[in-house]
MITI-310331 format. One record per residue (C-alpha): residue number from 1; residue in one letter; x, y, z. Coordinates in steps of 0.1 Angstrom, whole numbers, plus 2048, in hexadecimal, padded with zeros to 3 digits. Layout:
SITE   resi   resn   east   north    up
SITE    NUM      A      X       Y     Z
...
This chain:
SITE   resi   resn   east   north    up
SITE      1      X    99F     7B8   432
SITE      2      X    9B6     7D4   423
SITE      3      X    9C9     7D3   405
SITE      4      X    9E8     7CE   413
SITE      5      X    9DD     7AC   424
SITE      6      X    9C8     7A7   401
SITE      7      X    9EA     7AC   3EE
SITE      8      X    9FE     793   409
SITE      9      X    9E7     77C   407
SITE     10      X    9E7     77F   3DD
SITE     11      X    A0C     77A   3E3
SITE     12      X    A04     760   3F3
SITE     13      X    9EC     74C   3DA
SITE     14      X    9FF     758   3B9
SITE     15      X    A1F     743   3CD
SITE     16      X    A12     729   3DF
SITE     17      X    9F5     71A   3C0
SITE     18      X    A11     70F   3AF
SITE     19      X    A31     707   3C4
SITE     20      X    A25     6E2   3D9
SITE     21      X    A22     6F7   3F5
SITE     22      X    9FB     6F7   3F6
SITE     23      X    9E7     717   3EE
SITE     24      X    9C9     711   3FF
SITE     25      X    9DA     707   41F
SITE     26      X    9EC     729   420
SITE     27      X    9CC     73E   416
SITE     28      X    9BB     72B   432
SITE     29      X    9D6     732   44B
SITE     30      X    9DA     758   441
SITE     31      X    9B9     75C   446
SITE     32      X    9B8     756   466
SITE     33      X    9D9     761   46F
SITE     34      X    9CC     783   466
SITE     35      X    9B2     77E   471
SITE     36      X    999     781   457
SITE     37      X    982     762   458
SITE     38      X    961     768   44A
SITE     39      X    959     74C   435
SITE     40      X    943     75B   41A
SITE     41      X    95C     774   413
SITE     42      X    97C     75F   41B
SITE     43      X    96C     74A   3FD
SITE     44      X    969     76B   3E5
SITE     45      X    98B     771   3EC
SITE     46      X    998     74D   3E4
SITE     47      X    983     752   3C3
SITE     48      X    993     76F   3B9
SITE     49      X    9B3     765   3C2
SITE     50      X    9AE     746   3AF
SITE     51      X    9A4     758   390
SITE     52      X    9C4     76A   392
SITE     53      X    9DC     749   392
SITE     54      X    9C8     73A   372
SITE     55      X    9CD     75B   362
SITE     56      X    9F0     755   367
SITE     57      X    9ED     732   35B
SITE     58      X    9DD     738   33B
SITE     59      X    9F3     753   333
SITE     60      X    A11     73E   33D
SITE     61      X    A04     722   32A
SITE     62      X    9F2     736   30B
SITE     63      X    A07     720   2F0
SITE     64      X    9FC     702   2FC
SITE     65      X    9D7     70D   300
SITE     66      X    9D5     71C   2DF
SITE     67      X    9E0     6F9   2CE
SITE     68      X    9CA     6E5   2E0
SITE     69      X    9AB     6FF   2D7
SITE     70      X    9B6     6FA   2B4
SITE     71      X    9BC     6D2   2B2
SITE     72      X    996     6D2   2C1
SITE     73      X    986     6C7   2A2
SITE     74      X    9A4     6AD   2A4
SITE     75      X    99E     69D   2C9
SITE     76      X    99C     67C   2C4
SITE     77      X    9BD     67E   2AB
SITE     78      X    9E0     676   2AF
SITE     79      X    9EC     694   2B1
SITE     80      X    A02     6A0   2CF
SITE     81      X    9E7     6BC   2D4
SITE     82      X    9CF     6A7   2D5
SITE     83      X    9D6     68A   2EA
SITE     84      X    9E4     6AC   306
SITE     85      X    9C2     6B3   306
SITE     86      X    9B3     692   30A
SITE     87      X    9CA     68C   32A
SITE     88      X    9C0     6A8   339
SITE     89      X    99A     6A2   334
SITE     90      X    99F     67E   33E
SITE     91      X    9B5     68D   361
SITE     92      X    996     6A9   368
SITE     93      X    981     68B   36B
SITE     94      X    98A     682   390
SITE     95      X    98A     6A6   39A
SITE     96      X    965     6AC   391
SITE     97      X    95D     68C   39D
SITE     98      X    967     694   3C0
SITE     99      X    95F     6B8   3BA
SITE    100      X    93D     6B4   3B5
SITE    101      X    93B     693   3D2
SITE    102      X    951     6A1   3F1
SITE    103      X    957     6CA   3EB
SITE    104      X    93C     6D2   408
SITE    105      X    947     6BE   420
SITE    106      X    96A     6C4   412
SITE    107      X    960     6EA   41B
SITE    108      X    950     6E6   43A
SITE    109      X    969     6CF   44C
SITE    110      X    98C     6CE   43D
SITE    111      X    991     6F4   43B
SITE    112      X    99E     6F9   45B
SITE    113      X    9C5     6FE   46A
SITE    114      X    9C6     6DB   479
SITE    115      X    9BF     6C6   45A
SITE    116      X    9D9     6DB   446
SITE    117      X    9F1     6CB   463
SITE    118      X    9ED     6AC   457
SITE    119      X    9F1     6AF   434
SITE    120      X    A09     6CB   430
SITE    121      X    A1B     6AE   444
SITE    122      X    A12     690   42E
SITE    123      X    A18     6A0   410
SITE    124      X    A3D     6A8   418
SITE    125      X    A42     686   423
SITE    126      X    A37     67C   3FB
SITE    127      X    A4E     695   3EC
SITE    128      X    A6B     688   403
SITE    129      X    A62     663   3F6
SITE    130      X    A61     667   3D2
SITE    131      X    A82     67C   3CE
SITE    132      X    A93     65D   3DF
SITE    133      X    A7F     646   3C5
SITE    134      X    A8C     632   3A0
SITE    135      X    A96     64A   381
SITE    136      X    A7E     664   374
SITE    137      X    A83     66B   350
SITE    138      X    A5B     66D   342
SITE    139      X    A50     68B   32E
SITE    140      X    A2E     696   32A
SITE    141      X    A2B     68A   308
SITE    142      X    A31     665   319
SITE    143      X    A12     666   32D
SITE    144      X    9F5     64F   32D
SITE    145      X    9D1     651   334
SITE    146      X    9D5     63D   353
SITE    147      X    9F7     658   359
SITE    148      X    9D9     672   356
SITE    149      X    9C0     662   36C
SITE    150      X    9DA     65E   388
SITE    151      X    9E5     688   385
SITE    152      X    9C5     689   387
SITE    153      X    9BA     674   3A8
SITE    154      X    9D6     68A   3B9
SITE    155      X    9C5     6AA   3AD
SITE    156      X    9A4     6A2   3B8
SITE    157      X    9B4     694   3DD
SITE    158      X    9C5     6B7   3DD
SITE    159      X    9A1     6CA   3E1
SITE    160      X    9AD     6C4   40A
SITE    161      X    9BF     6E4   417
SITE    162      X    9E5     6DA   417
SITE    163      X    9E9     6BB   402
SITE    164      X    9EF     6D7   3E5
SITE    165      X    9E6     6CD   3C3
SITE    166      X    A06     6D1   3B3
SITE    167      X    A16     6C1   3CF
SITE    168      X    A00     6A7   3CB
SITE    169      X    A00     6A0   3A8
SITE    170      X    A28     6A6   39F
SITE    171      X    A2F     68B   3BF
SITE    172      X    A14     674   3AC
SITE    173      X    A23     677   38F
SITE    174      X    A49     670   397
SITE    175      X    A39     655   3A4
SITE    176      X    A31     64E   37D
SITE    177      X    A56     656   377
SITE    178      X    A4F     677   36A
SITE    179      X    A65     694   369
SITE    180      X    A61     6A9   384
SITE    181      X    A5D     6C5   36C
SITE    182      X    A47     6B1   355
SITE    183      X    A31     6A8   36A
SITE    184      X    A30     6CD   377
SITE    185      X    A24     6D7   358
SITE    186      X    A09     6BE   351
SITE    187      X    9FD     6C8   373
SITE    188      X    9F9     6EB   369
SITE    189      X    9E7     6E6   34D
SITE    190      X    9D2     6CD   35E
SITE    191      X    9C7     6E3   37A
SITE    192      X    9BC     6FD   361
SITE    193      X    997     6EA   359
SITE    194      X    994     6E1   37B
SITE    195      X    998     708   38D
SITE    196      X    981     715   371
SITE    197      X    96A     6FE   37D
SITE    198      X    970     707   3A2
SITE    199      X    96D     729   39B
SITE    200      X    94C     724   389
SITE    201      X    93A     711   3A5
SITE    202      X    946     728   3C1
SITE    203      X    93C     744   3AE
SITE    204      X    917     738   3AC
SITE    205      X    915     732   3CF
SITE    206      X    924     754   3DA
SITE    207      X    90F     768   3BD
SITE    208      X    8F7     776   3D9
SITE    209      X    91A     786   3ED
SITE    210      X    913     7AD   3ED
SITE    211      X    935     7BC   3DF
SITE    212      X    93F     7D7   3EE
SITE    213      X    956     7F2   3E4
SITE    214      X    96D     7E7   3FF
SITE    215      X    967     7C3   3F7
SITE    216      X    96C     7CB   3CF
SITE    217      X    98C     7DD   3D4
SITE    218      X    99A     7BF   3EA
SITE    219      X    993     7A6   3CF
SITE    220      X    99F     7B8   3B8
SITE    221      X    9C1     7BE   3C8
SITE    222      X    9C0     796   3CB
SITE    223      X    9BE     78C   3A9
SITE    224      X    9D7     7A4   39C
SITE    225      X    9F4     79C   3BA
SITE    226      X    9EA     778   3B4
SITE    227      X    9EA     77B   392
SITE    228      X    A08     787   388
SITE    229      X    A1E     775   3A6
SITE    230      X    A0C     753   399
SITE    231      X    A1E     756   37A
SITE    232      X    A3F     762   383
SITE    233      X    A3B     742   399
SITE    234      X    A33     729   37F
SITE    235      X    A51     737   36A
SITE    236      X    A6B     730   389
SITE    237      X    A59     70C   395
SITE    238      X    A5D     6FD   36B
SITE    239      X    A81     70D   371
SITE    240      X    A89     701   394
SITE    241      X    A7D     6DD   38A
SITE    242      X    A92     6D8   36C
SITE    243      X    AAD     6D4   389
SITE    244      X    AA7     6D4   3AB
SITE    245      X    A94     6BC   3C1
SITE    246      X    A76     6C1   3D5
SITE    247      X    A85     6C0   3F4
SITE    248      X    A86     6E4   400
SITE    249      X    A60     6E6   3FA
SITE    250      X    A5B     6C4   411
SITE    251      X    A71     6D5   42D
SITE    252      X    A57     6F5   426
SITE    253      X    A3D     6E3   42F
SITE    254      X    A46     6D1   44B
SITE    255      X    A4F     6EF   459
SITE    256      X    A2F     704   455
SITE    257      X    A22     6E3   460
SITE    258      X    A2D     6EA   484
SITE    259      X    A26     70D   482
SITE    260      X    A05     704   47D
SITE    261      X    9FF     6EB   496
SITE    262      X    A12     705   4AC
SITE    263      X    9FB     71D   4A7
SITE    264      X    9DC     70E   4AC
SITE    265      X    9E6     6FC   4CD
């Protein structure tokens, strides 16, 4: 791979990880568009760019972080702090339940063009649904553990290539009549515990990768593209979502849908 497909493909991840477009389903399929489809190091590359986006996050979210570090000693409080951080742990709970059940044969049979046909395709349909569903007008102060464990069923469903976890979670929790930026938000947050966990367990079973020179200079390209366009990206989606439906992202998908069922016919 060279560092210009390293930096598309950063691009690529810092956009598509947090727009409901599905960031694994477009790694997957730039892969092999360009051609570069060794696994082992397809999946050093999805590391890296993965660290870059949760960079991004905990930058973008650094205020929030910092209280809930500090209202620790406080958890099982009423405090606002608190209780964030108590939905989130209780919506990581599904993700590391399936994680740790399903992620091999999650890798070894859903990460392939076809399947991201089918649920590029199925998630737009959800996104289409819910904008034409009853009033939205939820915060994230107004949600529930049972709000969490739901955001966090859809997370853990998104670990197949093209349901996209924030498409995923944002349609589930509109659902909830949630703001669409709301639930945005708590989605962000929420993914944070579950890619540092991701990134954890992939990086034990590729340890014994030799890194090259070529290999280091690829991933390094990755994390900083990725990085830095992941968090201009979370900016614009909070923004976008304040006012605008989810439409144009369901047309998206549909769209790359047939592309991809084009191209692998």
């Amino acid at each position: 791979m060279s560092i210009l497909i390293a930096a598309i493909l950063g691009i690529v991840q810092g956009i598509t990880e947090f727009l409901p477009v599905s960031s694994s389903a477009h790694l997957l399929l730039g892969r092999h568009a360009f051609g570069w489809v060794d696994e082992h190091s397809g999946l050093v590359f999805d590391v890296a760019t993965h660290l870059g986006t949760l960079v991004a996050t905990i930058l973008y979210f650094r205020d929030d972080l910092l209280a809930m570090a500090a209202a620790l000693p406080r958890f099982f409080s009423d405090a606002p702090e608190a209780r964030l951080m108590r939905l989130v742990a209780i919506g990581s709970v599904p993700m590391v339940v399936v994680g740790l059940l399903f992620s091999n044969w999650i890798e070894a049979h859903a990460r392939v063009p076809i399947v991201t046909v089918v649920t590029l395709s199925v998630g737009a349909l959800g996104l289409l649904l819910v904008e034409r569903l009853g009033p939205r007008t939820r915060g994230v102060d107004d949600l529930t553990p049972v709000d969490a464990t739901a955001f966090g069923i859809a997370q853990a469903a998104a670990l197949i290539p093209g349901l996209s976890r924030s498409g995923s979670t944002i349609t589930i929790g509109m659902l909830l009549g949630v703001r669409r930026d709301a639930a945005a938000r708590f989605t962000f947050l929420l993914g944070i515990p579950a890619v540092v966990a991701a990134l954890g367990k992939a990086a034990l079973e590729l340890r014994h990768i030799p890194l090259t020179s070529d290999l280091v200079s690829v991933l390094v390209v990755g994390v900083v593209t990725s990085g830095v366009v992941g968090y201009l990206a979370i900016r614009f989606l909070l923004q976008y979502l304040a006012g605008h439906k989810l439409d144009v992202f369901a047309w998206y998908r549909l769209a790359l849908a047939a592309v991809v069922w084009w191209f692998v016919h």
